[in-house]
Steps between C-alpha positions, in 0.01 A plus 500: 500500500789342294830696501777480244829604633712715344741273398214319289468850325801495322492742181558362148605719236457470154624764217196623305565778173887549722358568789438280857203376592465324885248260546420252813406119374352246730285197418507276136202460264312767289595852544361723756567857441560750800545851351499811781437872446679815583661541757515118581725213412458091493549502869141590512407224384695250774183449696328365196712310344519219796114410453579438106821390413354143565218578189781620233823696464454861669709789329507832661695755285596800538477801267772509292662828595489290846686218431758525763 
């Protein structure tokens, strides 16, 4: 299994209609969309996002009311 440290899951934030929005961002190309459910976050996505990120640019955001 490939890991990604924590360290490599440094949170991004973007303002979207005022608000925050996190995201994680690994990899270059065409997007790859990661979008969790309730009561998750992007870190669900870090065991994923290793066996991709070499086949575009992975995006995991979070809700908006999550963006911390």
């Amino acid at each position: 299994m490939i890991e990604i440290s924590d360290q490599e899951l440094e949170k991004k934030k973007i303002k979207v209609l005022g608000k925050n929005m996190s995201y994680i961002e690994k990899g270059e190309g065409d997007p790859i969309i990661f979008q969790h459910g309730n009561p998750t976050s992007s870190y669900l996505w870090r065991n994923i996002i290793p066996y991709l990120e070499n086949q575009g640019r992975c995006i995991a955001i979070d809700l908006i009311w999550d963006g911390r």
